[in-house]
Backbone bond lengths (Angstrom), bond angles and torsions (degrees), N, CA, C in turn:
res aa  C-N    CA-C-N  psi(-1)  N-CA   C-N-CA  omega(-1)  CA-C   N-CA-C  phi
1 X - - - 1.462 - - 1.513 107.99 -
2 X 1.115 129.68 142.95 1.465 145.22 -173.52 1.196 106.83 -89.74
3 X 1.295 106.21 150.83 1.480 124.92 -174.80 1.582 107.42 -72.46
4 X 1.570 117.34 142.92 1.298 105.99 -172.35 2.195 112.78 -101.12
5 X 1.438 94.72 125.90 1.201 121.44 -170.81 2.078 108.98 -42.78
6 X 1.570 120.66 88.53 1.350 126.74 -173.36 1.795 105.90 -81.09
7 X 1.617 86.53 126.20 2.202 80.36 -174.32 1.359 112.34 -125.38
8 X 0.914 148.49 164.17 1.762 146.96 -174.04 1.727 84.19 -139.61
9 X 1.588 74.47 173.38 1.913 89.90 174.39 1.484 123.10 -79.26
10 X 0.764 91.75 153.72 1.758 101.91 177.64 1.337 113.30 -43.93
11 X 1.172 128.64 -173.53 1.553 135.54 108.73 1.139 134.68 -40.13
12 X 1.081 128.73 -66.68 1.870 133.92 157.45 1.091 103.56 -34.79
13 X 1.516 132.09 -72.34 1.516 120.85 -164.12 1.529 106.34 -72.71
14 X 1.423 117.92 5.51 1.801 94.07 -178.91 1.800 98.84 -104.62
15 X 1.340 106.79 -19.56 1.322 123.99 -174.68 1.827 100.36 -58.66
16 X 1.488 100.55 -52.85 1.635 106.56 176.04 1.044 152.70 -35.33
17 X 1.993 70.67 -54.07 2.187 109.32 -169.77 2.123 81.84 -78.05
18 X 1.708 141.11 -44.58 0.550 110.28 -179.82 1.682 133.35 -72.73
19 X 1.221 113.57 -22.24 1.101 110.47 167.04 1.611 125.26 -71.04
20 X 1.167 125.94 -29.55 1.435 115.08 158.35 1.102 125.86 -54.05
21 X 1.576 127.85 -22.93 1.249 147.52 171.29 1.308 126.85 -76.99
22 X 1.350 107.04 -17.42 1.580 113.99 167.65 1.236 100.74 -109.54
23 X 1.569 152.77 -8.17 1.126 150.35 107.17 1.420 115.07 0.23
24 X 0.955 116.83 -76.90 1.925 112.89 179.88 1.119 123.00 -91.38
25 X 1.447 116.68 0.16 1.193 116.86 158.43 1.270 124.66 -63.34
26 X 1.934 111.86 -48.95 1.230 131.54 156.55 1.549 116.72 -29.28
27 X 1.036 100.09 -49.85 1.184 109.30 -166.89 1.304 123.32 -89.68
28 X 0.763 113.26 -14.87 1.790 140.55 158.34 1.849 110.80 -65.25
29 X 1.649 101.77 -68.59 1.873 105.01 161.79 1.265 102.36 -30.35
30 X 1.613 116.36 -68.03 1.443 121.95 -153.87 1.899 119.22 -48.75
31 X 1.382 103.24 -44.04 1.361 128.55 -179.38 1.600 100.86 -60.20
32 X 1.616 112.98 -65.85 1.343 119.40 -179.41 1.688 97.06 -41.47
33 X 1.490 129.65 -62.08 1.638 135.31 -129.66 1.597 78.29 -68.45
34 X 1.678 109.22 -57.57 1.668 117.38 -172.04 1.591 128.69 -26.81
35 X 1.640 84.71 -53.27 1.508 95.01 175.59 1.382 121.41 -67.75
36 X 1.634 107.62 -52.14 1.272 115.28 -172.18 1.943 113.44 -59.15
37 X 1.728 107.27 -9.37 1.715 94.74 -178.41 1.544 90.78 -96.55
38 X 1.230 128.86 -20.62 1.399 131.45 175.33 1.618 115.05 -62.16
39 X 1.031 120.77 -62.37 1.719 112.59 161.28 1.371 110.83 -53.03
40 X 1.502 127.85 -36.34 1.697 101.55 -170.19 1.661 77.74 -93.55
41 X 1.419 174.26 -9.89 1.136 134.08 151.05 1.390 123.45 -58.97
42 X 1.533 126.56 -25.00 0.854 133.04 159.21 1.712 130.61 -53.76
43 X 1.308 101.62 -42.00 1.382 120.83 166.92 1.649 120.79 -53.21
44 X 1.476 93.30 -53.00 1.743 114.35 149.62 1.376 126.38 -10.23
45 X 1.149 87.08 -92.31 1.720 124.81 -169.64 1.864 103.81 -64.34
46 X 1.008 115.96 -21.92 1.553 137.02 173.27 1.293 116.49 -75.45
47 X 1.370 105.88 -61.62 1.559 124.92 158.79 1.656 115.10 -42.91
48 X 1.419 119.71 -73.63 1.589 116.21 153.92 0.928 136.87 2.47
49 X 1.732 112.21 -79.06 1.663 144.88 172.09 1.328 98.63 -52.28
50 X 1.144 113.51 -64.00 1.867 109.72 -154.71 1.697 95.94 -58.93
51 X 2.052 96.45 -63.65 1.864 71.82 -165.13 1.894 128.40 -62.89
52 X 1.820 113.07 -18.40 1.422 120.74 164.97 1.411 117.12 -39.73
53 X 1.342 111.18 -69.33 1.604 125.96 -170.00 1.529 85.54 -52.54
54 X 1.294 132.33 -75.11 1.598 127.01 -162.06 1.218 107.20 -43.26
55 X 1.620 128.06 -52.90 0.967 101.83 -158.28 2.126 112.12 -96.89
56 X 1.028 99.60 17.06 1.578 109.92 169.37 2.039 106.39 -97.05
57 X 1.427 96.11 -39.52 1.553 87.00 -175.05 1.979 94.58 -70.18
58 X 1.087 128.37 -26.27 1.832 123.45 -163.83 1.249 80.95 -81.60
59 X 1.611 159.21 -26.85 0.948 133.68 -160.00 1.621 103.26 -104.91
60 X 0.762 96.11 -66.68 1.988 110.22 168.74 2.227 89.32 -15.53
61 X 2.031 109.67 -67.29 0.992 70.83 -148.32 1.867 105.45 -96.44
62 X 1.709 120.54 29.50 0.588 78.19 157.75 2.164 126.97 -110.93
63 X 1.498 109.37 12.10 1.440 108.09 140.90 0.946 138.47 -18.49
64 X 1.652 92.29 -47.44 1.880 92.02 -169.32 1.533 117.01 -75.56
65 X 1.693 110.45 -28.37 1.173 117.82 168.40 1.971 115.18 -76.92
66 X 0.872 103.22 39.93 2.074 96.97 -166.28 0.944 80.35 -91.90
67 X 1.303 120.60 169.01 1.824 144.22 175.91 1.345 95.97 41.52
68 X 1.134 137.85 55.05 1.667 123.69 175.31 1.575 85.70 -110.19
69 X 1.974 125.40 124.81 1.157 146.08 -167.30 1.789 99.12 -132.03
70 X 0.872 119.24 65.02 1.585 144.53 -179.68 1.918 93.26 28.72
71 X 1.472 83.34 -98.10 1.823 93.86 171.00 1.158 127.93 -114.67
72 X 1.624 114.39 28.79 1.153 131.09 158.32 1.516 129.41 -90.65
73 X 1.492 97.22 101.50 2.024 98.07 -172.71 1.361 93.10 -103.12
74 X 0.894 157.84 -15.19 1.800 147.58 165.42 1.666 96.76 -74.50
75 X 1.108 104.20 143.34 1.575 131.50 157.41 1.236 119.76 -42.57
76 X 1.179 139.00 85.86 1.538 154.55 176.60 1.804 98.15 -24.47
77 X 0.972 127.38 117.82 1.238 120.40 162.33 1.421 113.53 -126.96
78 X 1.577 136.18 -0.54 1.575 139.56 158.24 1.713 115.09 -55.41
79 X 0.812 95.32 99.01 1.707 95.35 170.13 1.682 114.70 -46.35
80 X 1.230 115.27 138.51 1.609 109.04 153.88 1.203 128.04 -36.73
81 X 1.074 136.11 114.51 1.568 118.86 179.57 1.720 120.07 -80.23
82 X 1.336 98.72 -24.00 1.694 92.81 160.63 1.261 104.63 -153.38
83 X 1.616 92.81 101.38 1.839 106.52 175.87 1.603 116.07 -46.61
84 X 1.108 116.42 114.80 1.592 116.83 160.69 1.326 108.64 -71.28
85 X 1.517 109.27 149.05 1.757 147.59 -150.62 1.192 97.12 -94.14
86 X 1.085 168.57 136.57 1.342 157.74 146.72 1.941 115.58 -71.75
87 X 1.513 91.34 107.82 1.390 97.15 -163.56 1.834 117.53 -89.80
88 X 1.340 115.25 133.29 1.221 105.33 177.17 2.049 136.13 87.43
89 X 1.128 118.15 -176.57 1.472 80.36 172.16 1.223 151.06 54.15
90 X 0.906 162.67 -140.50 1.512 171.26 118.41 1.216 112.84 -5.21
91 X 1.235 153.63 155.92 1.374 132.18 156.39 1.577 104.67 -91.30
92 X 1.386 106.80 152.31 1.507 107.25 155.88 1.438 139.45 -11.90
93 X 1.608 141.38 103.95 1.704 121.74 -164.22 2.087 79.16 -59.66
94 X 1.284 93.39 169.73 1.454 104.78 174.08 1.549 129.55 72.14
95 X 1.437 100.71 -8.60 1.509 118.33 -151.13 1.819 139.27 56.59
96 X 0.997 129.28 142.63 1.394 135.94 136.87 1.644 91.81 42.67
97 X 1.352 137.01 113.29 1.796 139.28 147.03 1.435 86.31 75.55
98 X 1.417 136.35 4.64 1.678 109.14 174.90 1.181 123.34 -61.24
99 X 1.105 118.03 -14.93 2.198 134.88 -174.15 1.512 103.36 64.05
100 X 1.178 97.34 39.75 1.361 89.85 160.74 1.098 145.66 -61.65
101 X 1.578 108.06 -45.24 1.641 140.81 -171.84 1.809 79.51 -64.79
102 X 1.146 103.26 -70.91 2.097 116.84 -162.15 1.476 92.47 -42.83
103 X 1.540 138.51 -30.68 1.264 103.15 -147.00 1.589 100.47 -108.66
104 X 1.856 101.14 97.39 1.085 112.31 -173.61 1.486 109.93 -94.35
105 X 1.295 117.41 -3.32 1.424 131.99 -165.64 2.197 91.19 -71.33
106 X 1.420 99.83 -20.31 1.772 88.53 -171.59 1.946 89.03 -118.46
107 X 1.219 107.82 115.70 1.508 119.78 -173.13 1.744 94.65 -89.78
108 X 1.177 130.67 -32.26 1.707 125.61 178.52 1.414 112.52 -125.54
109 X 1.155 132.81 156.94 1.977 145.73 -166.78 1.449 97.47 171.11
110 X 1.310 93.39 134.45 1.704 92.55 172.34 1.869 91.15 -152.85
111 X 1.399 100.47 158.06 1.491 105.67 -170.05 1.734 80.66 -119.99
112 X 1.611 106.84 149.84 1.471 140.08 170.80 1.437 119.01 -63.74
113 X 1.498 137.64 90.01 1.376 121.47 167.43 2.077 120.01 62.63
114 X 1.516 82.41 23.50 2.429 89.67 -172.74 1.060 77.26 -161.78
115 X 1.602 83.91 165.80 1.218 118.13 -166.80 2.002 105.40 -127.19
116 X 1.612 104.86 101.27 1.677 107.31 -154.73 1.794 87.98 -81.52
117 X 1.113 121.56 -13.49 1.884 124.66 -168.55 1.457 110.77 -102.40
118 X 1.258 103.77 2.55 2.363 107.99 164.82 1.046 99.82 -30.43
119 X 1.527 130.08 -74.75 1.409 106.64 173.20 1.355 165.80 -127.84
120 X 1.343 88.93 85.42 1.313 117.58 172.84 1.668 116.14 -163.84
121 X 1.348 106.81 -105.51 1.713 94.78 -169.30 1.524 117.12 -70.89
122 X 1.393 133.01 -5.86 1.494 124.84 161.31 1.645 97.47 -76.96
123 X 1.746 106.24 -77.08 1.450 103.03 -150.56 1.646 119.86 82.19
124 X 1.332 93.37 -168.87 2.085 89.13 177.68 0.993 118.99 -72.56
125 X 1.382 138.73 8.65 1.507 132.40 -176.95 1.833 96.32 -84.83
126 X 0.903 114.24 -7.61 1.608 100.24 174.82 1.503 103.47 -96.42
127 X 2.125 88.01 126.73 1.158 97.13 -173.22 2.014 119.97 -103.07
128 X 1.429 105.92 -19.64 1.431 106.39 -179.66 1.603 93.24 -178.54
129 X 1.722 100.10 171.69 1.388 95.93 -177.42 1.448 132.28 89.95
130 X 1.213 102.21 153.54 2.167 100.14 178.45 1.428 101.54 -77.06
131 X 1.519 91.71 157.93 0.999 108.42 157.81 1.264 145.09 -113.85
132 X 1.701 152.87 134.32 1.381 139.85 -127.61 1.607 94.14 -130.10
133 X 0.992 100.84 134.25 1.953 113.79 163.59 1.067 120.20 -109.96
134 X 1.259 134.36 111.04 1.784 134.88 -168.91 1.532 95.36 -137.41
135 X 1.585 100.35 116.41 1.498 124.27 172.05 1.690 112.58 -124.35
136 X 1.540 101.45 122.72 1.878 96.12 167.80 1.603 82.42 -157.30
137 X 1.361 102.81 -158.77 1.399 138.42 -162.32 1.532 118.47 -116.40
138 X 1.344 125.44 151.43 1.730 106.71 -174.39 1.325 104.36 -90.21
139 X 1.036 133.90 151.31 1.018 147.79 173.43 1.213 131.40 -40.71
140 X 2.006 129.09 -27.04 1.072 94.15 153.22 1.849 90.89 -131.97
141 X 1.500 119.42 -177.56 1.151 113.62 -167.11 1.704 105.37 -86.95
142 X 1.517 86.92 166.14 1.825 106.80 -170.10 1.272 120.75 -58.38
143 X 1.493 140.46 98.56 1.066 105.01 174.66 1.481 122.13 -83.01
144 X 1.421 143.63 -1.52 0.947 126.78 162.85 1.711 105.06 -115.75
145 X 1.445 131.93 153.71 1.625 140.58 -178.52 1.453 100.37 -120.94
146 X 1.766 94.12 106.28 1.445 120.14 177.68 1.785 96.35 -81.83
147 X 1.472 100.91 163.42 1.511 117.52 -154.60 1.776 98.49 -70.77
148 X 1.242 103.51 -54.66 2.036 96.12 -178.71 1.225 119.02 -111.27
149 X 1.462 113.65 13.62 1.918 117.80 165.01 1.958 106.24 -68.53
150 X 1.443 84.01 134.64 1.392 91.45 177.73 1.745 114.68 -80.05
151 X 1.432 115.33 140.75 1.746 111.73 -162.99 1.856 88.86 -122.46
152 X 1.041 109.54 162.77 1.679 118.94 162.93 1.684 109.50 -139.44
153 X 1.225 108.46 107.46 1.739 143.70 -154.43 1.908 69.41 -74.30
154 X 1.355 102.17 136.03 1.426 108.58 -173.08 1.542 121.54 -136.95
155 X 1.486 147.34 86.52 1.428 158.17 -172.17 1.486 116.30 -84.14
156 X 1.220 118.35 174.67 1.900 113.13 156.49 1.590 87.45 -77.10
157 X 0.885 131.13 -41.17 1.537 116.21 -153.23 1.604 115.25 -110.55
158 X 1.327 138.15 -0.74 1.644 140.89 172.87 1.802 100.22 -159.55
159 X 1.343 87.01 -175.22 1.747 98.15 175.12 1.554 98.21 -178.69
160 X 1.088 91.51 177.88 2.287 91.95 -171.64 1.587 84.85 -166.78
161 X 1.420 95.44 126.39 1.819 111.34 150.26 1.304 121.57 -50.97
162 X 0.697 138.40 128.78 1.971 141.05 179.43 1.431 101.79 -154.88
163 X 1.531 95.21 154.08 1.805 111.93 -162.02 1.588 99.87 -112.62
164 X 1.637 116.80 125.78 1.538 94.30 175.17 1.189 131.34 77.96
165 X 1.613 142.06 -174.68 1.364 131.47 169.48 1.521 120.50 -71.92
166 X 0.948 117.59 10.38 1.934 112.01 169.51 1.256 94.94 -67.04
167 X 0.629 136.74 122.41 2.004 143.54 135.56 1.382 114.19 -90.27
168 X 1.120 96.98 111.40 1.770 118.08 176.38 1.584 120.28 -38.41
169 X 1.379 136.04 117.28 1.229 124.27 -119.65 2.195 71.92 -113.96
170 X 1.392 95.03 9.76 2.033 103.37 -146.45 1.974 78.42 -82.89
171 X 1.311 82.49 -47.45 2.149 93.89 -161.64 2.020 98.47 -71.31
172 X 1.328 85.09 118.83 1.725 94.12 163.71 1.546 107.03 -153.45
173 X 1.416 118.46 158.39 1.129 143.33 -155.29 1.135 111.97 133.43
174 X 1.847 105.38 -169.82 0.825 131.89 -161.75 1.843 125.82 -145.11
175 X 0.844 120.13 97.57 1.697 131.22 52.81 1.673 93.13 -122.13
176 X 1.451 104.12 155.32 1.686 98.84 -150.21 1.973 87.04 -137.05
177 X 1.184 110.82 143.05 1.719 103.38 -165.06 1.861 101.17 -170.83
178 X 1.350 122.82 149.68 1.205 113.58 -169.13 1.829 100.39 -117.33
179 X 0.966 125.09 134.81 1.575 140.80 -167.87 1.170 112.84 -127.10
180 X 1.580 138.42 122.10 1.034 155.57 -179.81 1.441 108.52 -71.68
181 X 1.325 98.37 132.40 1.659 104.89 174.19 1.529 126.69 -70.96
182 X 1.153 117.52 134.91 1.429 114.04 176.58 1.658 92.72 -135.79
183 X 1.620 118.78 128.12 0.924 157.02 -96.82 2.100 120.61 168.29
184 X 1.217 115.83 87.42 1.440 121.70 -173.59 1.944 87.02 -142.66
185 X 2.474 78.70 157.89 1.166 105.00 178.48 2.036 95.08 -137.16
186 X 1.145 88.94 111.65 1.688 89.41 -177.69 1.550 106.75 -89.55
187 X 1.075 114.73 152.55 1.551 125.42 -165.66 1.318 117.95 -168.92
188 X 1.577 127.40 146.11 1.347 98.00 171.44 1.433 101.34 -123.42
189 X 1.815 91.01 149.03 1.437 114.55 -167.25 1.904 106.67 -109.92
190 X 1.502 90.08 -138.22 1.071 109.13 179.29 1.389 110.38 -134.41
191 X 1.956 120.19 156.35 1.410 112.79 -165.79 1.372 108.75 -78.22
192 X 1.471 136.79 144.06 1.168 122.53 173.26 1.369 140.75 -74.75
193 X 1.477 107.99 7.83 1.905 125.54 165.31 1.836 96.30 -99.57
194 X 1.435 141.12 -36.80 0.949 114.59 -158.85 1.897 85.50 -150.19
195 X 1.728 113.50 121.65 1.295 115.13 163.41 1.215 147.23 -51.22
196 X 1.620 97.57 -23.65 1.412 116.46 179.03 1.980 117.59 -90.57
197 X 1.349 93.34 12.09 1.439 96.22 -178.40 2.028 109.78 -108.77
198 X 1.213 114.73 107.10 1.678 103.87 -172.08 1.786 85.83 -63.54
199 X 1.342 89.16 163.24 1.919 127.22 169.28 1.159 116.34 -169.50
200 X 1.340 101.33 152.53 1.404 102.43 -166.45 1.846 110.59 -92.12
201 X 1.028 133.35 120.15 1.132 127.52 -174.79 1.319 127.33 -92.87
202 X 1.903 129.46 -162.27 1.562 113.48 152.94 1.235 97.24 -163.77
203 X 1.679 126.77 147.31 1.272 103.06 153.96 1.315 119.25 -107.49
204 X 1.605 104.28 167.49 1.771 104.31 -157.47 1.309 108.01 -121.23
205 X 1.121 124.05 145.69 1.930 125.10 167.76 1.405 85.13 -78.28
206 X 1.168 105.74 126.34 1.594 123.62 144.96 1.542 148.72 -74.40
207 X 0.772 134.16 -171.84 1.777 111.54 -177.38 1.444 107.36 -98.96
208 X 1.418 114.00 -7.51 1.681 125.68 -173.57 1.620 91.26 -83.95
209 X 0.877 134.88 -26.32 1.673 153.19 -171.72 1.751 103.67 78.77
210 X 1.215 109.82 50.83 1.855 112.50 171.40 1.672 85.58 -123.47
211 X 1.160 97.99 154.48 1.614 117.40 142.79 1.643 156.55 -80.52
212 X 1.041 101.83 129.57 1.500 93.98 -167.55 1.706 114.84 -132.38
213 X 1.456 100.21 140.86 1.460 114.87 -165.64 1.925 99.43 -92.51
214 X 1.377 90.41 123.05 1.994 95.89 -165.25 1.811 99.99 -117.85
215 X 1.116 119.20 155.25 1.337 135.67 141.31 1.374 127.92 -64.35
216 X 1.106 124.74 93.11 1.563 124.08 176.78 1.807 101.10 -92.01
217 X 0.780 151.74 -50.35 1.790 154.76 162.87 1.212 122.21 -126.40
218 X 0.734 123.92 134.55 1.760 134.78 144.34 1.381 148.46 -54.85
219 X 0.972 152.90 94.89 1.440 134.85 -129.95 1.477 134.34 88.92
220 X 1.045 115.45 0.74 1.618 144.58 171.48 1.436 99.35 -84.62
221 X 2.054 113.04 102.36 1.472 110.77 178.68 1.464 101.11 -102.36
222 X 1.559 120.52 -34.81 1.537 88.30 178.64 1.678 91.55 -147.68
223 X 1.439 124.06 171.03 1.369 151.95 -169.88 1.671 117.88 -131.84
224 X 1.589 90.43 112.41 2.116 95.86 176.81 1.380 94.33 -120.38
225 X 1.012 122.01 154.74 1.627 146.47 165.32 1.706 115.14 -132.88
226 X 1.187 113.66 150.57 1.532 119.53 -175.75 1.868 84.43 -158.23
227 X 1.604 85.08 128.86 2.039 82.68 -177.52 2.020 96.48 -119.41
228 X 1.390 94.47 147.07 2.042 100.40 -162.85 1.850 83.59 -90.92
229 X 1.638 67.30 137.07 2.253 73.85 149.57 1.314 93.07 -148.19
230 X 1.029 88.59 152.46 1.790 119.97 -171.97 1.898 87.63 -76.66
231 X 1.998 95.78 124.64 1.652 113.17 164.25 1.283 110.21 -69.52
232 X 1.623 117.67 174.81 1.405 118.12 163.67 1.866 126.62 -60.08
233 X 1.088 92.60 -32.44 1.558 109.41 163.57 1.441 140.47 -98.29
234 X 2.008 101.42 25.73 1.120 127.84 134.16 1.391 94.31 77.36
235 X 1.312 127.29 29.84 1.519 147.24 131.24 1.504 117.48 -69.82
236 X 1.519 110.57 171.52 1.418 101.20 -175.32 1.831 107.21 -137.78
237 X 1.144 99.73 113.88 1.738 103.07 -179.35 1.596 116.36 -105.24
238 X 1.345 92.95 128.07 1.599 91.17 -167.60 1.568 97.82 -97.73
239 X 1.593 104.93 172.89 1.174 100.76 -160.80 2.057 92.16 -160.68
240 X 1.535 91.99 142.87 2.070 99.70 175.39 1.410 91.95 -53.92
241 X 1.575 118.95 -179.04 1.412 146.06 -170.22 1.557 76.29 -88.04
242 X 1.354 130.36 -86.76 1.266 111.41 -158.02 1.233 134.09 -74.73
243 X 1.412 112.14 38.71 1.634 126.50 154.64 1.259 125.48 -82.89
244 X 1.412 95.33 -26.48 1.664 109.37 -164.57 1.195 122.27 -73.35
245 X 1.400 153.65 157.49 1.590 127.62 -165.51 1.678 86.04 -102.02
246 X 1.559 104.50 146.13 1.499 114.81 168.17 1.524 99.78 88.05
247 X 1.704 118.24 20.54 1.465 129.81 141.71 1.339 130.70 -14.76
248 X 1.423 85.48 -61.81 1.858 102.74 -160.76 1.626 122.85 -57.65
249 X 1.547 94.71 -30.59 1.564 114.76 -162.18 1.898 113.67 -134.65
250 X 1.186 108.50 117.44 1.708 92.62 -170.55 1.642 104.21 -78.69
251 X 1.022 94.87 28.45 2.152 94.78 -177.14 1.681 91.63 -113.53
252 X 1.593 132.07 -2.46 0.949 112.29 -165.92 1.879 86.86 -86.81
253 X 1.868 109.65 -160.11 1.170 108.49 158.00 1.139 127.94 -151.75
254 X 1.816 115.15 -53.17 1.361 106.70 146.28 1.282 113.99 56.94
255 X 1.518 123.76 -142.36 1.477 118.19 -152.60 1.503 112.16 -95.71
256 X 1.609 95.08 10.17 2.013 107.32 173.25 1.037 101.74 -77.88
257 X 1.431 140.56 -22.40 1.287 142.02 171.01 1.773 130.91 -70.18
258 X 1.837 99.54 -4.55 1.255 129.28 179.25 1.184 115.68 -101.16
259 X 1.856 114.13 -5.11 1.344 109.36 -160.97 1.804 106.30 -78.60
260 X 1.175 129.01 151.29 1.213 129.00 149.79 1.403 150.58 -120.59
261 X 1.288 93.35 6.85 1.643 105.76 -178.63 1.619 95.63 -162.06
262 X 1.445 92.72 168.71 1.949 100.80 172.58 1.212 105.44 -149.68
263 X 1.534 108.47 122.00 1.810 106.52 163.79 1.504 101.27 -86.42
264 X 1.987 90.30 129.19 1.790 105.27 174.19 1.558 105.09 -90.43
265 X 1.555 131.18 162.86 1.106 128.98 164.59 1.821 87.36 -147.12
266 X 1.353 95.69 119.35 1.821 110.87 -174.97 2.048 91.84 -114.92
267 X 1.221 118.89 130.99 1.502 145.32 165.68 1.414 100.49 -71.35
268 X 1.076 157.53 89.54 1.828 130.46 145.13 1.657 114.11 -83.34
269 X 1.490 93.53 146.75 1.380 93.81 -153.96 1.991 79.98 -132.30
270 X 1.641 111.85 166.09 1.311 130.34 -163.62 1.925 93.18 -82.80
271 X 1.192 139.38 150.01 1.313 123.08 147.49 1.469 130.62 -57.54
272 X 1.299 102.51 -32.20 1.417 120.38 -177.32 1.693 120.29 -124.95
273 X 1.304 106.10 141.48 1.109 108.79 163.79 1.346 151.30 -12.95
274 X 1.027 176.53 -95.94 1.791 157.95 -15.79 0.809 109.20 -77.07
275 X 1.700 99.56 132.73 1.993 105.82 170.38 1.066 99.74 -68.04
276 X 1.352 126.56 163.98 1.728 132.19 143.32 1.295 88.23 88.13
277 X 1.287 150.97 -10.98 1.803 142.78 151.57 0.907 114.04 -95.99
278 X 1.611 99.07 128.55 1.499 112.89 161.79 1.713 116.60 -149.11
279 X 1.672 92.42 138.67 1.607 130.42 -162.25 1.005 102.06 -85.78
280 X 1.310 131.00 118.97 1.654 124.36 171.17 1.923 99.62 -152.19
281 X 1.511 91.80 48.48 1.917 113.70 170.37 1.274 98.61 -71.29
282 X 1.283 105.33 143.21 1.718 117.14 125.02 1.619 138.81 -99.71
283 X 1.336 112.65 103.44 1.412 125.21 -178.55 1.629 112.60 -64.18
284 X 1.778 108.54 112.43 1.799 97.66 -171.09 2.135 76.01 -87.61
285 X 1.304 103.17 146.27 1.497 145.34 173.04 1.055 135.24 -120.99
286 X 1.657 133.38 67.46 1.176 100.35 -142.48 1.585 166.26 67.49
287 X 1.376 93.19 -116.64 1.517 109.72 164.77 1.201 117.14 -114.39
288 X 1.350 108.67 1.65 1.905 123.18 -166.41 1.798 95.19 -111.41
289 X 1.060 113.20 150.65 1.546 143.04 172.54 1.604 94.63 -126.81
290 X 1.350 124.51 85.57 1.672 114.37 177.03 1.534 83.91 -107.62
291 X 1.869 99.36 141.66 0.989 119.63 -163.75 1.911 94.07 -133.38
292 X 1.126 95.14 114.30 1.724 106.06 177.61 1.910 114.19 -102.82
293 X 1.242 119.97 135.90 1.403 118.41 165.28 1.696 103.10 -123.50
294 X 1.066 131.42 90.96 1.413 115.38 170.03 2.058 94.25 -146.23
295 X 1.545 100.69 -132.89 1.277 105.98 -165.79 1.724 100.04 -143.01
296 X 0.914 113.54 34.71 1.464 135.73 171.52 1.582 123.74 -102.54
297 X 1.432 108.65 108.96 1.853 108.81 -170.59 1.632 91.50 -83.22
298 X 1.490 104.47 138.75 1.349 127.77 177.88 1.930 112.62 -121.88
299 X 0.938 98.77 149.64 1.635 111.00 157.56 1.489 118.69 -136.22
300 X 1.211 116.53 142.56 1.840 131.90 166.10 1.546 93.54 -71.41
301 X 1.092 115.80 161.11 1.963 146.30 148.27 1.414 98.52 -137.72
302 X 1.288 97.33 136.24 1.526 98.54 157.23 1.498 108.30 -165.69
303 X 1.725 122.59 150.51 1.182 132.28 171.31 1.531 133.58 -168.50
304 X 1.176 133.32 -159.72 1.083 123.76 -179.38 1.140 129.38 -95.19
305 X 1.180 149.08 170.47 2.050 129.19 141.13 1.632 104.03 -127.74
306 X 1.243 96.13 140.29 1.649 88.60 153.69 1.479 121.14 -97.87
307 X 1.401 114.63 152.08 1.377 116.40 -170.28 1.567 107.75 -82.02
308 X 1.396 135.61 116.13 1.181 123.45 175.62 1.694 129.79 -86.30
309 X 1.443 117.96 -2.53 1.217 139.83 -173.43 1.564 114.29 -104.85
């Protein structure tokens, strides 16, 4: 009996079996690459939302609190009798004796596309965009008056800024209570781990009575505002910061004292790059048409508030 004849594959057939095999391999990469740009667009688009929504719901609510003067519903008209300095920190928005901190009598001001605080408490970190002024009172009153926290002496009928334990001997009534100022300048900056990332920032009166420049989000590229006042025919026309009379100066007040609502328009922008995307939107803003070409995924927010103060 003969030996039985042992055979392997060719050349051709191994040439084949490998190329079908790098066939689905390919195709296998391909599936993996697919997915893997699909979770980080997903990751993206996640990234977007989270920091947008945050930083529209922190603003929304704190609007709603602007002009809040504890138990003061008339218009403050007592001057401070001795303006406190704003010590330390930040400098003063306005600089040095501007009364800024004091002038609680205007709870909203916002400046148009500039930056009116270059120099002093912004400086160059403001990168584009309006800017927002939100002044009220905390919610409930102090019971103890630290030495350089700013207080607002509070009546049905007056109130007075005072620094520290002086209590204004000017404010009397009833029911009569001292409330700490709370006090922001929203702006958008830059993130404070990486320059090249916009966020939206603010600076804050503190309870030490200095200022300080904070991070409220990350990913915040640009900021529009439009504030409503009620027409004679009891419609509502909104209007830029520098339409409004008493523009120039946030100590003025005038028809900021008429405002009642604000349309926000918040930018969120990606931290990083994507290869293989590219953005060449126009975002309507307002009064802005910002027009981007790069490789950065963006989203708009935008909405209303009503003013409750």
């Amino acid at each position: 009996m003969g030996r039985g004849v042992e055979r392997g594959f060719s050349l051709v057939e191994m040439m084949v079996s490998i190329t079908i095999g790098l066939m689905i391999v390919a195709a296998l990469v391909g599936v993996l690459t697919s997915n893997s740009r699909s979770s980080k667009t997903n990751e993206r688009t996640a990234e977007l939302q989270s920091n947008g929504r945050y930083a529209l719901d922190h603003l929304k609510r704190e609007l709603r609190h602007a002009g809040y003067r504890g138990y003061t519903w008339a218009e403050p008209t007592t001057p401070p009798t001795t303006p406190g300095a704003v010590t330390g920190g930040v400098t003063e928005c306005g600089g040095a004796g501007s009364g800024f901190v004091q002038n609680i009598r205007q709870g909203i001001w916002g400046a148009n596309d500039s930056n009116p605080f270059s120099g002093d408490c912004i400086g160059s970190g403001y990168l584009q965009g309006d800017v927002l002024v939100i002044r009220r009172v905390d919610s409930q009153p102090a019971a103890i008056l630290a030495a350089n926290t700013f207080y607002f002496r509070s009546t049905y009928s007056n109130g007075e800024v005072f620094q520290g334990g002086a209590v204004p001997a000017t404010v009397t009534g009833t029911p009569i209570a001292s409330f700490e100022l709370q006090e922001y300048v929203y702006y958008i900056g830059s993130d404070d781990n990486d320059a090249a990332v916009p966020a939206l920032r603010r600076v804050t009166l503190q309870s030490d009575g200095s200022m300080a420049d904070e991070l409220v989000v990350s990913g915040i590229e640009h900021m529009q505002m439009q504030y409503g006042i009620a027409t004679t025919d009891l419609n509502t026309q909104y209007y830029n910061a520098n339409a409004i009379i008493g523009a120039s100066t946030d100590t003025a007040t005038t028809d900021w004292d008429n405002v009642h609502s604000v349309r926000i328009w918040l930018l969120a922008r990606n931290a990083r790059a994507e290869q293989g995307y590219i953005n060449a939107n126009t975002y309507a803003m307002g009064d802005q048409n910002y027009t981007v070409n790069d490789s950065f995924r963006r989203q708009l927010f935008t909405t209303v508030v009503q003013l409750r103060n």
